[in-house]
C-alpha positions as CSV (number, residue, x, y, z in Angstrom):
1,X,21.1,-8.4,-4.3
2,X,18.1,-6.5,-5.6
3,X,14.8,-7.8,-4.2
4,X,11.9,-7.2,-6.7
5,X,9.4,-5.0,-5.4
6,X,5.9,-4.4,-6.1
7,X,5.4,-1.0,-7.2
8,X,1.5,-1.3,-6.8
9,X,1.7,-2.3,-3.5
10,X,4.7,-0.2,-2.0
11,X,1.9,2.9,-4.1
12,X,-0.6,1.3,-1.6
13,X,1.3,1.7,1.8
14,X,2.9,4.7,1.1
15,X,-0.6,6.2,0.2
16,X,-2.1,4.5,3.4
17,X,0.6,6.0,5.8
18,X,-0.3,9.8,4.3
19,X,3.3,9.8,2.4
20,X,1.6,9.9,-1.2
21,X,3.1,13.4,-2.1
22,X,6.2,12.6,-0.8
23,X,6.9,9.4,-1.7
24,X,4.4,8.8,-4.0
25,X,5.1,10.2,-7.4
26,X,6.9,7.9,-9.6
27,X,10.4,9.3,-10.0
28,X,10.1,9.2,-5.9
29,X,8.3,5.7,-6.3
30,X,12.1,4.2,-7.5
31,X,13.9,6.2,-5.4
32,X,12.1,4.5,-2.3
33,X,12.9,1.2,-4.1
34,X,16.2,2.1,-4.5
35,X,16.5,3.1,-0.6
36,X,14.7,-0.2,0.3
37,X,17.1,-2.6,-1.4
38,X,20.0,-0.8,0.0
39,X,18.1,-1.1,3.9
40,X,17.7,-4.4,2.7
41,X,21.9,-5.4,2.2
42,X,22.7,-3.4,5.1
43,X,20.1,-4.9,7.6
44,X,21.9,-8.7,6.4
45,X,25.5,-6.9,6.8
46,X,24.7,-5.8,10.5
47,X,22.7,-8.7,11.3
48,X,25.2,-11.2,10.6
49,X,27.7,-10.5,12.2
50,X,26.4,-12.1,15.0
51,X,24.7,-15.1,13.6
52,X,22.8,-17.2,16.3
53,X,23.6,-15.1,19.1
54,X,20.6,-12.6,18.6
55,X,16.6,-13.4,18.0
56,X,16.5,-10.6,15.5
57,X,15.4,-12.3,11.8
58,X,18.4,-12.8,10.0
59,X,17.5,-10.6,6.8
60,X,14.7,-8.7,5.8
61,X,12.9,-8.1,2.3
62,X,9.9,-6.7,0.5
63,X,7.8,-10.2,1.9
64,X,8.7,-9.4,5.2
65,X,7.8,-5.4,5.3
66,X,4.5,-6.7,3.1
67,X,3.8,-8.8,6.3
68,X,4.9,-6.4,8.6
69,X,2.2,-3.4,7.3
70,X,-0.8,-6.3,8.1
71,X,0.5,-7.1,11.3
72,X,2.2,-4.0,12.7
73,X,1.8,-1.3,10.3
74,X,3.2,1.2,13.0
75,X,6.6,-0.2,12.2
76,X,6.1,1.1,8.4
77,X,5.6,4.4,9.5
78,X,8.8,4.7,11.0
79,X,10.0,3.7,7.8
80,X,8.7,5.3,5.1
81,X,8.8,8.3,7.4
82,X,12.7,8.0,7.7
83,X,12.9,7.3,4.0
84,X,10.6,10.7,3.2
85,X,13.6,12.3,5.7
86,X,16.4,11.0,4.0
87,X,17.9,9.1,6.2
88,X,20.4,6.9,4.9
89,X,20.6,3.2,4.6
90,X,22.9,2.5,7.5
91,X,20.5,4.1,9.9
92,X,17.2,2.6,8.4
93,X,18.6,-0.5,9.2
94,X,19.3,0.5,12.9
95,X,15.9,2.0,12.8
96,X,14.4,-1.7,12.0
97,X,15.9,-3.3,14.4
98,X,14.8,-1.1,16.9
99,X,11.5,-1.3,15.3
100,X,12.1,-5.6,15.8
101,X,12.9,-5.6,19.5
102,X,16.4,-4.1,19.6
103,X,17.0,-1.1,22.0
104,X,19.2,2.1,22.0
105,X,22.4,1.4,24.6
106,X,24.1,4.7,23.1
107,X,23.5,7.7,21.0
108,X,26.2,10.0,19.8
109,X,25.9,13.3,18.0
110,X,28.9,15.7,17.1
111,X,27.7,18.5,15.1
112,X,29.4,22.1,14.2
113,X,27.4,24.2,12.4
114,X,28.9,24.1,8.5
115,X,31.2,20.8,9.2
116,X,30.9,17.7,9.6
117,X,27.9,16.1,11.2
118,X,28.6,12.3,12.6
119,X,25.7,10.5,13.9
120,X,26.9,6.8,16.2
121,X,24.1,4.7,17.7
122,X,25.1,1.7,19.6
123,X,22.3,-0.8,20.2
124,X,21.5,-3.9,22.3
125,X,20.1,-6.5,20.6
126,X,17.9,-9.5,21.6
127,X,18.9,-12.4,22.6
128,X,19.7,-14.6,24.8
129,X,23.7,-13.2,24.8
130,X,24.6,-9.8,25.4
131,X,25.1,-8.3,21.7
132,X,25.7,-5.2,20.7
133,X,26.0,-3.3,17.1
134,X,27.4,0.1,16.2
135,X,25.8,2.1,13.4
136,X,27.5,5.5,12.5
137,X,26.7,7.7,9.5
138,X,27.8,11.2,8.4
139,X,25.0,12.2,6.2
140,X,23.8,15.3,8.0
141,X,19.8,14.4,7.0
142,X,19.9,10.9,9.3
143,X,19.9,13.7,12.2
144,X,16.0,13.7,11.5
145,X,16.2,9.9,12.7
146,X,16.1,12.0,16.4
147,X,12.4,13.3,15.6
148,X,11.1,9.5,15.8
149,X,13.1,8.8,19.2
150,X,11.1,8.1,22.2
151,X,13.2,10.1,25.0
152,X,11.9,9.8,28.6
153,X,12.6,8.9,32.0
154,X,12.6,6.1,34.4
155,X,13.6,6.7,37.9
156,X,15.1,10.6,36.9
157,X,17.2,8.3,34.4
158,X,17.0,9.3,30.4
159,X,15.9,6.5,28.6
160,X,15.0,6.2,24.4
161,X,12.5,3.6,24.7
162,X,12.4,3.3,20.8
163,X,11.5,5.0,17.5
164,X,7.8,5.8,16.8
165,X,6.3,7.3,13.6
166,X,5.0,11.1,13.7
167,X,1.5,11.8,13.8
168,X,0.4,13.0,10.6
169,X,-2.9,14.2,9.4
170,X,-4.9,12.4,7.1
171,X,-3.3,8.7,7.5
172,X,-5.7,5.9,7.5
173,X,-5.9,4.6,11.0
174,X,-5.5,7.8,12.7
175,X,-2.2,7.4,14.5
């Protein structure tokens, strides 16, 4: 189902997080509609599939990321970053919920240079029962999804604590 979208305000935040030339013209302007409605289905698809059993929301819609850019406009970085990349719908949505609370349990990449590239993230979600959802994708740009991980270590063990927007000169609040 296509959510209505306000043009004017998705202008606004994708001014405010220093994505206006990208993103901002208007052919651009629908395509990031287009890509939001379709992270939109996919997000509900994933999500329920497990109902009750995880604390994530169970959809998400232009109200909700309106919301999210007052209270945690960090999170619509990562967005509208990964939409400027590319990245498909499929991994948008598993960038969300990892964005929401959900955390990376496993991350595959098989890549040959001029074949097929095939991208599989498994997450955790939250919740009060172990859950976990697969996400896979073959579109060779949702590789760029790796620029926004957070990759460190805790006690000599790798760890992806998350997905966090890249600094980029000129946005608004200086992050």
């Amino acid at each position: 189902m296509t959510q209505s979208i306000d043009r004017a305000k998705l202008k606004s935040l994708v001014d405010a997080h220093a994505l206006g030339g990208v993103l901002g013209p208007p052919a651009k302007l629908e395509f990031t509609v287009g890509r939001l409605n379709d992270f939109f289905a996919r997000y509900v698809s994933h999500r329920h599939r497990h109902g009750n059993r995880t604390s994530l929301p169970p959809q998400q819609g232009w109200a909700d990321l309106v919301h999210q850019s007052d209270t945690n406009p960090h999170r619509i970085s990562v967005l509208l970053q990964a939409i400027a990349f590319l990245c498909s719908s499929e991994m948008l949505a598993m960038l969300w919920m990892v964005q929401l609370g959900a955390s990376v349990k496993e991350l595959h990449i098989d890549h040959e240079r001029e074949s097929l590239t095939k991208l599989k993230v498994l997450l955790d979600l939250p919740g009060d029962e172990e859950v976990t959802e697969e996400f896979v994708s073959d579109e060779h740009w949702d590789l760029a999804l790796l620029q926004f991980a957070s990759i460190s270590k805790v006690d000599e063990l790798p760890v992806i604590g998350g997905l966090v927007a890249l600094r980029l000169p000129g946005m608004a609040d200086g992050t």
